[in-house]
MIDOSE-1310 file (N, C-alpha, C; in nm, 2 decimals, decimal comma, always signed):
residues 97
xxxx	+1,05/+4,00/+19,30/+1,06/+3,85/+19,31/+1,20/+3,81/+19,37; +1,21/+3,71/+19,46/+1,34/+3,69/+19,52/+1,40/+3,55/+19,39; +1,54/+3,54/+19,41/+1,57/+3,45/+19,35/+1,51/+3,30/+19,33; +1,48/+3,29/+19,41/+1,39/+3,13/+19,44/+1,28/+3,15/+19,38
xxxx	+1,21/+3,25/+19,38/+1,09/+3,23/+19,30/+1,16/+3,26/+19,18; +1,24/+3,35/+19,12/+1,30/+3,37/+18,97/+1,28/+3,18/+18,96; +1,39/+3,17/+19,01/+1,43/+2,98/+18,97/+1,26/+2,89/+18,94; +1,17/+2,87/+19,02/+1,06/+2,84/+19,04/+0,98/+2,87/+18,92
xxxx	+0,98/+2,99/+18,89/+0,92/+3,04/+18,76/+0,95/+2,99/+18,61; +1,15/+3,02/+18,58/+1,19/+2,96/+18,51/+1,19/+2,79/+18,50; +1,17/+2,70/+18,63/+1,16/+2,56/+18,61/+1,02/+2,53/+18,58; +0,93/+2,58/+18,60/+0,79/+2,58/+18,58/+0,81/+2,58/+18,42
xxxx	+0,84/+2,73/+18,36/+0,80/+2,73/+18,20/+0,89/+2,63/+18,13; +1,04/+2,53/+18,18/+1,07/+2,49/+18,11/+0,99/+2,35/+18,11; +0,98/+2,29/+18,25/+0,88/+2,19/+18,26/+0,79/+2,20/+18,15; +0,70/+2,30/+18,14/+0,60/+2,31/+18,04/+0,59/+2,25/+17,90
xxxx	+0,74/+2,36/+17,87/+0,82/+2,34/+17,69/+0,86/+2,20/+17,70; +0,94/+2,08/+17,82/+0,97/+1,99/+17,79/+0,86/+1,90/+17,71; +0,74/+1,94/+17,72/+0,68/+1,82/+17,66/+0,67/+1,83/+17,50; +0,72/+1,97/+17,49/+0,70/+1,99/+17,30/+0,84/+1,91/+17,26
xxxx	+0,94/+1,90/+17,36/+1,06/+1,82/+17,30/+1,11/+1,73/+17,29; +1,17/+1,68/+17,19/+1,20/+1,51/+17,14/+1,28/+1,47/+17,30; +1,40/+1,60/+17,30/+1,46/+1,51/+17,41/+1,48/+1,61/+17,55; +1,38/+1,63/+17,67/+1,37/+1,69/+17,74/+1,50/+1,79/+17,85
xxxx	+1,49/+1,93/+17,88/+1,58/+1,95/+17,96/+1,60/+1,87/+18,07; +1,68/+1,85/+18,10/+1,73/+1,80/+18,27/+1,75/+1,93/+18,35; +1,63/+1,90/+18,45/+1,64/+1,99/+18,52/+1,66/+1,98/+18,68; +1,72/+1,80/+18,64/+1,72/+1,74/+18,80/+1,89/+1,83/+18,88
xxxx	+1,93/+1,93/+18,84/+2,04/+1,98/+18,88/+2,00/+2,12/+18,94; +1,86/+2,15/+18,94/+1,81/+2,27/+19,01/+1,89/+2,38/+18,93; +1,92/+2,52/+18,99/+1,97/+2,61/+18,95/+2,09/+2,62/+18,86; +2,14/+2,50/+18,87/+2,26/+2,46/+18,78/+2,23/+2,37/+18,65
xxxx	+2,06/+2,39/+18,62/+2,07/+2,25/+18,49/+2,09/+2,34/+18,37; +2,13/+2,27/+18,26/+2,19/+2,36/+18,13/+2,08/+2,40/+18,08; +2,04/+2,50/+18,00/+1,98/+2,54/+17,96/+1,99/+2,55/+17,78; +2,13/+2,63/+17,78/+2,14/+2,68/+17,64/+2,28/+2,65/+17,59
xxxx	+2,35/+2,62/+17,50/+2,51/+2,60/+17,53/+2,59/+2,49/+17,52; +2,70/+2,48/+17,54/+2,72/+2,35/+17,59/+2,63/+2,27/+17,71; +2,62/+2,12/+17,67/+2,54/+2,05/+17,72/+2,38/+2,09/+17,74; +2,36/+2,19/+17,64/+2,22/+2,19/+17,69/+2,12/+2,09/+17,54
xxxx	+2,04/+2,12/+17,55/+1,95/+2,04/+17,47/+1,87/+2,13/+17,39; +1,80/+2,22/+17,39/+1,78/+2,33/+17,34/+1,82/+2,36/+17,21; +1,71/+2,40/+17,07/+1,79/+2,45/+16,94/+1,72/+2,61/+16,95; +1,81/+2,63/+16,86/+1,78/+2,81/+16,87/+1,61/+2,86/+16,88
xxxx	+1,55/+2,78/+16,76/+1,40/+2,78/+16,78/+1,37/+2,79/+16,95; +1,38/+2,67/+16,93/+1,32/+2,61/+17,12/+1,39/+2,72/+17,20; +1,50/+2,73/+17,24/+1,54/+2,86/+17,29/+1,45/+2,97/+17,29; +1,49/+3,03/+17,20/+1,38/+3,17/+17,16/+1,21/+3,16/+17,18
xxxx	+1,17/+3,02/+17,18/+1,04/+3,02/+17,20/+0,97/+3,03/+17,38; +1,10/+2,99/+17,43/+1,10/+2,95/+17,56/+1,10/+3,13/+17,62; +1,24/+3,14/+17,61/+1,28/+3,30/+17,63/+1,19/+3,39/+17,62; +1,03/+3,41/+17,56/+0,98/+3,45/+17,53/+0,85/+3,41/+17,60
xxxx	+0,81/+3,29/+17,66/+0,73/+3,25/+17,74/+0,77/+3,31/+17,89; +0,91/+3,31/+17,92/+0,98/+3,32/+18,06/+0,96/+3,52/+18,07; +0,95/+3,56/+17,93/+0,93/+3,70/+17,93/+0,79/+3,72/+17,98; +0,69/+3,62/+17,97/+0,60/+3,70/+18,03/+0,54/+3,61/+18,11
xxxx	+0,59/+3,48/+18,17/+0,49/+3,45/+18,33/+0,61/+3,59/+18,37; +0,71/+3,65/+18,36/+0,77/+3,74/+18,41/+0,68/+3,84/+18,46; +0,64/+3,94/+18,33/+0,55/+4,01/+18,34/+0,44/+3,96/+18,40; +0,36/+3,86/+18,39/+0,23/+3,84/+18,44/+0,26/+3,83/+18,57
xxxx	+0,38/+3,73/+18,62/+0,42/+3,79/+18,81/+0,46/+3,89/+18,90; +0,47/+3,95/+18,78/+0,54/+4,10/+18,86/+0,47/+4,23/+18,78; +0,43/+4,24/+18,72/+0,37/+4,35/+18,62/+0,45/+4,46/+18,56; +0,60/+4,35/+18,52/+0,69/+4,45/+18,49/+0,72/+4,38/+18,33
xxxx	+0,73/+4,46/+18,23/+0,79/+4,38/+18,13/+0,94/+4,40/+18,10; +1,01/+4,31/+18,06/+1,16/+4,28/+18,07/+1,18/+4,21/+17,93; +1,28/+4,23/+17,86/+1,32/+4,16/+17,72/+1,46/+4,13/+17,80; +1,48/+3,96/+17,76/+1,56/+3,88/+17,78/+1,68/+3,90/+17,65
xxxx	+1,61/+3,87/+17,56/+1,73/+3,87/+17,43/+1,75/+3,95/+17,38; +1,83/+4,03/+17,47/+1,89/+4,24/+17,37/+2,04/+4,16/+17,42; +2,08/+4,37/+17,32/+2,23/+4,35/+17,31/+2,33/+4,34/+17,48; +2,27/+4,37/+17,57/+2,36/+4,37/+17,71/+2,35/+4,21/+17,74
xxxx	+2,24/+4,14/+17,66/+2,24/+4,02/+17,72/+2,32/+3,94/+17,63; +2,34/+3,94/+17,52/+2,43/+3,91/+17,40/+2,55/+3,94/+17,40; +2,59/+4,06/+17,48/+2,75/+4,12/+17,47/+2,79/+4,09/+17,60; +2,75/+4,00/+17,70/+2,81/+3,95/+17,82/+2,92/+3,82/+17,83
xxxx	+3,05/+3,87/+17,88/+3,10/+3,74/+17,88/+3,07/+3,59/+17,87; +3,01/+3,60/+17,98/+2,89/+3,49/+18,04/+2,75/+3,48/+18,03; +2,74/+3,40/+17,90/+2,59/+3,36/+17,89/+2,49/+3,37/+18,01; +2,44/+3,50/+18,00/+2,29/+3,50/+18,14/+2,18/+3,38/+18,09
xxxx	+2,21/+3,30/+17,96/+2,09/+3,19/+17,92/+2,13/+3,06/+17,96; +2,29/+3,04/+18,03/+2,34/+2,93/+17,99/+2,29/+2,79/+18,13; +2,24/+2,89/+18,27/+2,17/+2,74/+18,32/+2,05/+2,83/+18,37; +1,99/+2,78/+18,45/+1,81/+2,83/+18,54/+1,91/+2,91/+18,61
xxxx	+1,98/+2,94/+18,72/+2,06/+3,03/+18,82/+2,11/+3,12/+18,74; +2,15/+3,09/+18,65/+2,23/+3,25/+18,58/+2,11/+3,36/+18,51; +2,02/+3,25/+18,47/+1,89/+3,34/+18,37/+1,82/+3,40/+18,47; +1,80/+3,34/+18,62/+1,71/+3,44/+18,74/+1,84/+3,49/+18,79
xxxx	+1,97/+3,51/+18,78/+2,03/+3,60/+18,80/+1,98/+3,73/+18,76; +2,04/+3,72/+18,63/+1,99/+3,82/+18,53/+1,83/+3,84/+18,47; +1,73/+3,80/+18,50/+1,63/+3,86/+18,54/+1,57/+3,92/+18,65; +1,69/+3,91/+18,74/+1,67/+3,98/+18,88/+1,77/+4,10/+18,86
xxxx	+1,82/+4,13/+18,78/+1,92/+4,24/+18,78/+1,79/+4,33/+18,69; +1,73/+4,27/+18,59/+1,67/+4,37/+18,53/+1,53/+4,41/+18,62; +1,47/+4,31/+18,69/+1,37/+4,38/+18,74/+1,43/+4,46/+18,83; +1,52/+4,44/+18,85/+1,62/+4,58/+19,01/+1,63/+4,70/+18,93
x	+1,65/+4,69/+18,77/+1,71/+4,80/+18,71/+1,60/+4,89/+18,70
């Protein structure tokens, strides 16, 4: 999958989740909208519920399965969860890997 569709995929499932939430992601910032973190809107729940949706239109678009929340993704300087561009960063490193 090229980055644009990573990005595409991830704004799809979050679109989806926004309707389960009181107060919806903004995702009017494209590859740059917050996701997890400062400024994001997101509680650990919703996170993790999401993260786990994105794990498999993953799989179901590529027929690869990939776990988002391990320890390389947790011992990174830089949050790979913290906007849409960083999380299809790093789900493009792992489908490469």
């Amino acid at each position: 999958m090229t980055k644009e569709e990573l990005i595409s995929l991830i704004t799809t499932q979050v679109q989806s989740y926004n309707d389960n939430l009181d107060e919806p992601v903004d995702l009017s910032a494209g590859a740059d909208s917050v996701l997890f973190g400062e400024g994001g809107v997101l509680t650990s729940v919703d996170f993790v519920t999401l993260v786990l949706d994105i794990e498999e239109a993953v799989e179901d678009a590529t027929g690869k399965s990939i776990t988002l929340a391990d320890e390389r993704a947790m011992s990174q300087k830089h949050s790979p969860f913290r906007t849409v561009g960083s999380l299809a960063n790093y789900i493009e490193e792992l489908l490469e890997a």
